[in-house]
Backbone as a ProteinNet text record, in pm:
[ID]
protein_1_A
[PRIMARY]
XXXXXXXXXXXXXXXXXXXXXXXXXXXXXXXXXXXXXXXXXXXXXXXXXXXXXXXXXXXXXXXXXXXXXXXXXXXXXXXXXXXXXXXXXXXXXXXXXXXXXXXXXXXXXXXXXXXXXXXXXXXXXXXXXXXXXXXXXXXXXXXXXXXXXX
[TERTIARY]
11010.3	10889.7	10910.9	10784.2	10793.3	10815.1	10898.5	10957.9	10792.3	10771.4	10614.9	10618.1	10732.3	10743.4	10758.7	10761.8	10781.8	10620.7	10524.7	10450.4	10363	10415.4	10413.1	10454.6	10556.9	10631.3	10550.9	10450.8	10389.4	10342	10293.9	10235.6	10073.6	10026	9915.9	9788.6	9701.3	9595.2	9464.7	9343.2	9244.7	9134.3	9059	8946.4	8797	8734.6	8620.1	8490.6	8517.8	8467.3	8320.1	8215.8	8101	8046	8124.4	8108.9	8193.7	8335.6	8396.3	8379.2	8410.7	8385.5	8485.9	8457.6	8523.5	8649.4	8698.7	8879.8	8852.3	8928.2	8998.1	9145.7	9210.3	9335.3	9353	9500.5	9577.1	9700.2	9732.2	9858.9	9982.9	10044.7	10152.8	10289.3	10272	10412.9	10364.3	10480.1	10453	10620.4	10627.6	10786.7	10820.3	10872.8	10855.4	10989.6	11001.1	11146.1	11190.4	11342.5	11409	11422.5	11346.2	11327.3	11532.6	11531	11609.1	11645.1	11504.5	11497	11359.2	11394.9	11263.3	11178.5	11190.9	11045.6	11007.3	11015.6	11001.4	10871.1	10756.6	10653.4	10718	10684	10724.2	10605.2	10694.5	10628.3	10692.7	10623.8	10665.5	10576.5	10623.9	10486.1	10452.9	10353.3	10230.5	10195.2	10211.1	10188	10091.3	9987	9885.3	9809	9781.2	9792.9	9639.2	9617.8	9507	9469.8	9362.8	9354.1	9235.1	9318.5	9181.9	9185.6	9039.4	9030.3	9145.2	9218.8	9365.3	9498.2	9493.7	9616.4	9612.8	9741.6	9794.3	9763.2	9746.1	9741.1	9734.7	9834.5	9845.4	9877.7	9871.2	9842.8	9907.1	10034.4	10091.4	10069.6	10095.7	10131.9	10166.7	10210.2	10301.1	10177.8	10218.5	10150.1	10247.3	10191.3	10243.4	10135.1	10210.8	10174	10180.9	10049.3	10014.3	10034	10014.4	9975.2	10008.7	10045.7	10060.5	9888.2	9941.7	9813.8	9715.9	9765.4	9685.6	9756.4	9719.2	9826	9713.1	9768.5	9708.4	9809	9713.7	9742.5	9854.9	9949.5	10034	9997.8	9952.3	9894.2	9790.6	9665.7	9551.3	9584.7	9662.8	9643.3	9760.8	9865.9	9951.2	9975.5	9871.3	9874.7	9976	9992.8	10083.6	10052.8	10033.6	9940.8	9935.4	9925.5	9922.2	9767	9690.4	9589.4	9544.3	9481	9409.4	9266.6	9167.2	9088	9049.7	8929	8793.4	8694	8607.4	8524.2	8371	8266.9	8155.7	8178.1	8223.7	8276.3	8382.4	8481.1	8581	8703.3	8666.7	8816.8	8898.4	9042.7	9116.8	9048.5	9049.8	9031.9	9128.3	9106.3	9249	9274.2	9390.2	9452.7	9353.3	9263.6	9145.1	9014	9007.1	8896.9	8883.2	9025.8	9075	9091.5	9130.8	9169.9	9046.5	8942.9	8836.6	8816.6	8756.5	8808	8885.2	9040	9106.2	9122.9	9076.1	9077.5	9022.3	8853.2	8744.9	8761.2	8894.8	8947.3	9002.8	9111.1	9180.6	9145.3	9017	8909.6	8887	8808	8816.3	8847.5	9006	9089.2	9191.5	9183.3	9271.2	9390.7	9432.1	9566.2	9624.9	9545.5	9617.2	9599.4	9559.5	9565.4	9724.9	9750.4	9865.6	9949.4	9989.7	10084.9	10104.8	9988.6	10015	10133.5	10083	10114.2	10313.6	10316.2	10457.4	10513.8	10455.9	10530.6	10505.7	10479.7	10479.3	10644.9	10642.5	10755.7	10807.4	10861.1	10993.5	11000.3	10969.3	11013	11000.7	11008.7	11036.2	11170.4	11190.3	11319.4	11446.5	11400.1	11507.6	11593.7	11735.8	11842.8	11825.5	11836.1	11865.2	12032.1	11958.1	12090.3	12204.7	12296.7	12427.2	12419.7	12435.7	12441.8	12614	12703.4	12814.5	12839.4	12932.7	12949.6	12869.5	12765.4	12664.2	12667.6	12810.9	12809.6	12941.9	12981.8	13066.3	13064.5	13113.6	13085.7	13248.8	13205.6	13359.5	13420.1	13350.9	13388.8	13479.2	13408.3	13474.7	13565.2	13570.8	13754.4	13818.7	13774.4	13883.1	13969.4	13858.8	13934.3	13996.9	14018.9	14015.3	14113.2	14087.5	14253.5	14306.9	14378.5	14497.6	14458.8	14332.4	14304.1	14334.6	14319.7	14357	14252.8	14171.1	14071	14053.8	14151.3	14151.1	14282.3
9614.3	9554.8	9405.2	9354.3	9172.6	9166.7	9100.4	9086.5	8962.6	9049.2	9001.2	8876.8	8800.4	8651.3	8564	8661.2	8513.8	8490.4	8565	8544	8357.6	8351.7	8220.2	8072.7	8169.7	8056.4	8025.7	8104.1	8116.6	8013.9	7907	7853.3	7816.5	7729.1	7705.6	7763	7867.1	7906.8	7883.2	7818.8	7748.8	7839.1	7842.3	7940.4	7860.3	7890.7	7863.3	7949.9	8057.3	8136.1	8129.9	8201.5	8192.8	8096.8	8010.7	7966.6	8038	8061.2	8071.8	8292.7	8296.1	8473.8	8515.6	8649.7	8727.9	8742.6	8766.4	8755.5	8940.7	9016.6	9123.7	9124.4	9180.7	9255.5	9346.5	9414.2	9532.2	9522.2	9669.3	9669.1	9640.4	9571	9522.2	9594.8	9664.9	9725.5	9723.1	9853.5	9847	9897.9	9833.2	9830.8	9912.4	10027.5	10078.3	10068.2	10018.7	9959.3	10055.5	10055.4	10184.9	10132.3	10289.8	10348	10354.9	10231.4	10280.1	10427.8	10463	10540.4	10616.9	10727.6	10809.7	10766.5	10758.1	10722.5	10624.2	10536	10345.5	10422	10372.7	10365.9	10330.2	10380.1	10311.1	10181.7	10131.5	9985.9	9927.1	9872.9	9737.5	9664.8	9630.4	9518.6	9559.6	9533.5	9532.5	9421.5	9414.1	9305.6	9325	9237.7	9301.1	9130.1	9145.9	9014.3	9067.7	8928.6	8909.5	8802.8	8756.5	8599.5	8552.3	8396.7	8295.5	8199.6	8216.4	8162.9	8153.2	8046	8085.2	8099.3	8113.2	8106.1	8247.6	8262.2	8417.9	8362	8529	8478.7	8572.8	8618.5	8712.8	8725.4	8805.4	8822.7	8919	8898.8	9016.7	9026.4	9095.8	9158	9234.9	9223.8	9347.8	9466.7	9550.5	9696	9767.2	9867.1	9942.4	10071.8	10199.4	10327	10314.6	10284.5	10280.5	10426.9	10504.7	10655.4	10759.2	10891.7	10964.9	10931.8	10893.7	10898.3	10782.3	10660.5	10554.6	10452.4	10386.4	10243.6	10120.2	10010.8	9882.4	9741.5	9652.3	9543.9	9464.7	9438.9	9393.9	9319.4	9167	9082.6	9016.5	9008.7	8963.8	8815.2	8771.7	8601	8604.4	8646.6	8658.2	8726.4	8669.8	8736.2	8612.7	8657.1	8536	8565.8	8377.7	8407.8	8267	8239.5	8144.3	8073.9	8137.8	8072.9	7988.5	7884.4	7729.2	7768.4	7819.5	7824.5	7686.2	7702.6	7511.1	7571.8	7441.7	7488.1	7404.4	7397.2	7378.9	7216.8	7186.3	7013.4	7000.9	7135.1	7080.6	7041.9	7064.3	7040.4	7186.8	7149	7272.3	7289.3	7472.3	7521.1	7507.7	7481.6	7561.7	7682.7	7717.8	7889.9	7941.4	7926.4	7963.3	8016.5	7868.2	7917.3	7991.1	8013.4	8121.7	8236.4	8300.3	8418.5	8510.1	8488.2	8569.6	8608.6	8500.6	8499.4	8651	8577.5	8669.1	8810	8856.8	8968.2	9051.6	8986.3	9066.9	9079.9	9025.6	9052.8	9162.1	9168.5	9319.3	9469.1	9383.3	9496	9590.3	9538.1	9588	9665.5	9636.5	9653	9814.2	9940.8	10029.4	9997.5	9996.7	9940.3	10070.2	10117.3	10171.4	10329.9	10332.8	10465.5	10435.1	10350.9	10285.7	10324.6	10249.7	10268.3	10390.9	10510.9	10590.6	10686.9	10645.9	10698	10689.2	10552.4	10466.9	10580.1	10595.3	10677.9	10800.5	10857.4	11027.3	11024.9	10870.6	10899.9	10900.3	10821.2	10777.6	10877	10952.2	11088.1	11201.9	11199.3	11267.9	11279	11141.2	11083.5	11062.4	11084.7	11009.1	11166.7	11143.2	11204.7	11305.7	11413.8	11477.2	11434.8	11462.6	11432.6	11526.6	11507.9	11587	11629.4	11808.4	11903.5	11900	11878	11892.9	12101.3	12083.2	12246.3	12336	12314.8	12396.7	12507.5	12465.1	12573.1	12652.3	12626.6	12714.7	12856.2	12943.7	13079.4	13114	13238.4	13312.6	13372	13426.5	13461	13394.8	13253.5	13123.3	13087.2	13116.5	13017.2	13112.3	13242.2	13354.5	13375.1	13351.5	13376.4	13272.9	13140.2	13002.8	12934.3	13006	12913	12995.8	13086.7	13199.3	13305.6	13317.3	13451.3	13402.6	13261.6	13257.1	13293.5	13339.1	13373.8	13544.7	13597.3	13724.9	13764.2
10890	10834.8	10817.6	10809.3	10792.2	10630.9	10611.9	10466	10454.7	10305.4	10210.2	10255.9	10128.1	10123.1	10272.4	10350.7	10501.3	10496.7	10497.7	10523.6	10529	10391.6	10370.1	10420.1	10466.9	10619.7	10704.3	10745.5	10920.4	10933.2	11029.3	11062.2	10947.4	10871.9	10832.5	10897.1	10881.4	10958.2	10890.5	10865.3	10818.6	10859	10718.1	10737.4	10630.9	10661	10662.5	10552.2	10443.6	10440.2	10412.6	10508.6	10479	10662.7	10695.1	10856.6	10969.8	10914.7	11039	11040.7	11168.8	11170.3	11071.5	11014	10916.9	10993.6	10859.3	10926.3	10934.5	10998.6	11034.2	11049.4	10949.2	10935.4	10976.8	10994	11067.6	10962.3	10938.4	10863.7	10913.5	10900.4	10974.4	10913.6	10783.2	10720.5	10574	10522.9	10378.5	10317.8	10200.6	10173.3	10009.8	10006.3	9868.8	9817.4	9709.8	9630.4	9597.6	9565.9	9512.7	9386.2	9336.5	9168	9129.9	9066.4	8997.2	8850.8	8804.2	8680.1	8745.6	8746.4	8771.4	8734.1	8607.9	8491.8	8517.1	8611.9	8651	8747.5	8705.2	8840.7	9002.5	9137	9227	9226.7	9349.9	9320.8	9479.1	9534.8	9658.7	9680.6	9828.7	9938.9	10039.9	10073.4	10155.8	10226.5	10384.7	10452.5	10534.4	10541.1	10672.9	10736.7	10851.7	10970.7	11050.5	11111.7	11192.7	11265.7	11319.5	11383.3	11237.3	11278.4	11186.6	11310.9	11353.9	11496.3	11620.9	11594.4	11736.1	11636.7	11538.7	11447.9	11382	11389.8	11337.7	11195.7	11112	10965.2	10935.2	10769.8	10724.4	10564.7	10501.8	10380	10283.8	10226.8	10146.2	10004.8	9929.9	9811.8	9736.9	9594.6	9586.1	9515.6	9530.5	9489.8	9347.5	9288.4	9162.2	9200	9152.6	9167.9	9000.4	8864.2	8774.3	8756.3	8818.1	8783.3	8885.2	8894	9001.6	9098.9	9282.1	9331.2	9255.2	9186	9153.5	9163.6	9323.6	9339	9330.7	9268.6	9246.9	9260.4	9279.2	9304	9210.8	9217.9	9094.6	9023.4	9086.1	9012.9	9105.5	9098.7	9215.7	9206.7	9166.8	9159.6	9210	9259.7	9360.1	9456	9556.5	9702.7	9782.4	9863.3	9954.9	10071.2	10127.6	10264.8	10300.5	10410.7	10521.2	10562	10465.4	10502.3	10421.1	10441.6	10377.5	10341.5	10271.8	10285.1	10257.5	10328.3	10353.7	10228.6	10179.2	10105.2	10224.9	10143.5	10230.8	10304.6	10255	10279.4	10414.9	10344.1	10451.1	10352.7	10253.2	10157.4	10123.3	10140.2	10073.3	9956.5	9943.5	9812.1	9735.2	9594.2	9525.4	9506.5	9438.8	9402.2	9334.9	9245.2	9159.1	9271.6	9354.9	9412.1	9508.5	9544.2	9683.2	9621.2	9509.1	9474.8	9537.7	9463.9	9463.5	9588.9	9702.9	9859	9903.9	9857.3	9917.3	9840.7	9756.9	9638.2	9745.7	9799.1	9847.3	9982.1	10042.4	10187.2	10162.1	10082.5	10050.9	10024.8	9956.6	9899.2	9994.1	10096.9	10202.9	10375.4	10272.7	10391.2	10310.6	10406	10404.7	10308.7	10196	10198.9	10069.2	10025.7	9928	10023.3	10158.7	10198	10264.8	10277	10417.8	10258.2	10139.4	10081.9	10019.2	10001.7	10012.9	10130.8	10221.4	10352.1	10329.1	10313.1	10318.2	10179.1	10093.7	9955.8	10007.6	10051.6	10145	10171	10290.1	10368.8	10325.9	10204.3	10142.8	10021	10007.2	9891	9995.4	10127.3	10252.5	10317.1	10299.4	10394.3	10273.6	10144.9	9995.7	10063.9	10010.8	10046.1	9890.3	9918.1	9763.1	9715.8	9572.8	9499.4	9476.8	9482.4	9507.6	9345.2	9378.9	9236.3	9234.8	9154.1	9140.3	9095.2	9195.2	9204.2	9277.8	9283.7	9366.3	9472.3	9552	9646.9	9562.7	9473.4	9404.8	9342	9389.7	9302.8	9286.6	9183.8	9163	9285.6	9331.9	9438.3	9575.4	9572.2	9665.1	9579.7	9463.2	9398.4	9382.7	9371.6	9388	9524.4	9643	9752	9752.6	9798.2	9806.3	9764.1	9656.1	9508.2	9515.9	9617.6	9642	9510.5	9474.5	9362.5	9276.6	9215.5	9031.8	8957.8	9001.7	8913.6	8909.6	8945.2	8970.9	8863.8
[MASK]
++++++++++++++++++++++++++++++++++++++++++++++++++++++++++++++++++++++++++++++++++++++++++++++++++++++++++++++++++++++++++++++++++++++++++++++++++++++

């Protein structure tokens, strides 16, 4: 997966909202952190990409599973993303006036079915935890340990 934070690296991509065509995203990857403590909500990132006119541009953030089957946005005022939004002038927006912008891009984009999807796999693929003793019976340390248990 594209690690969240590069996103921010990419190339500057400039948008227009309200003139230039709607952006369209694609999920590009989703990343679920290891739960140290069961009881810790899971929690990662979410990266998803598209064109803003000839420039790649893409948009991550982190996610929280608040509830069994209820994932949300970590913090909406920290998305990370490569794009500049313009205002009607032609001036950069600021972080204030872009949030909203980009809130209602996300809104609309698949994302909490995709991090679902990603937390399927990964309590699919987690290794069980080693039971100490488990394949042990009387029977296996009787034969085994030359009968001391006999």
């Amino acid at each position: 997966m594209i690690p969240a934070w590069t996103v921010n690296a990419w190339p500057s991509a400039l948008w227009q909202p309200g003139r230039d065509a709607p952006l369209h995203f694609v999920h590009l990857g989703t990343h679920v952190s290891t739960r140290l403590n069961k009881d810790w909500p899971s929690m990662g990132q979410t990266v998803w990409g598209g064109r803003a006119g000839d420039s790649a541009a893409g948009i991550s953030w982190d996610w929280i599973e608040v509830s069994e089957g209820i994932i949300a946005i970590a913090d909406p005022m920290m998305m990370i993303t490569n794009l500049r939004l313009l205002g009607r002038e032609g001036e950069v927006l600021t972080a204030h006036e872009v949030a909203p912008h980009l809130n209602g891009l996300v809104h609309r984009l698949p994302w909490q079915a995709e991090v679902s999807r990603a937390l399927e796999q990964t309590q699919h693929t987690l290794p069980r935890p080693a039971v100490p003793f488990a394949g042990i019976t009387s029977k296996s340390l009787s034969a085994g340990a030359g009968g001391w248990l006999t």
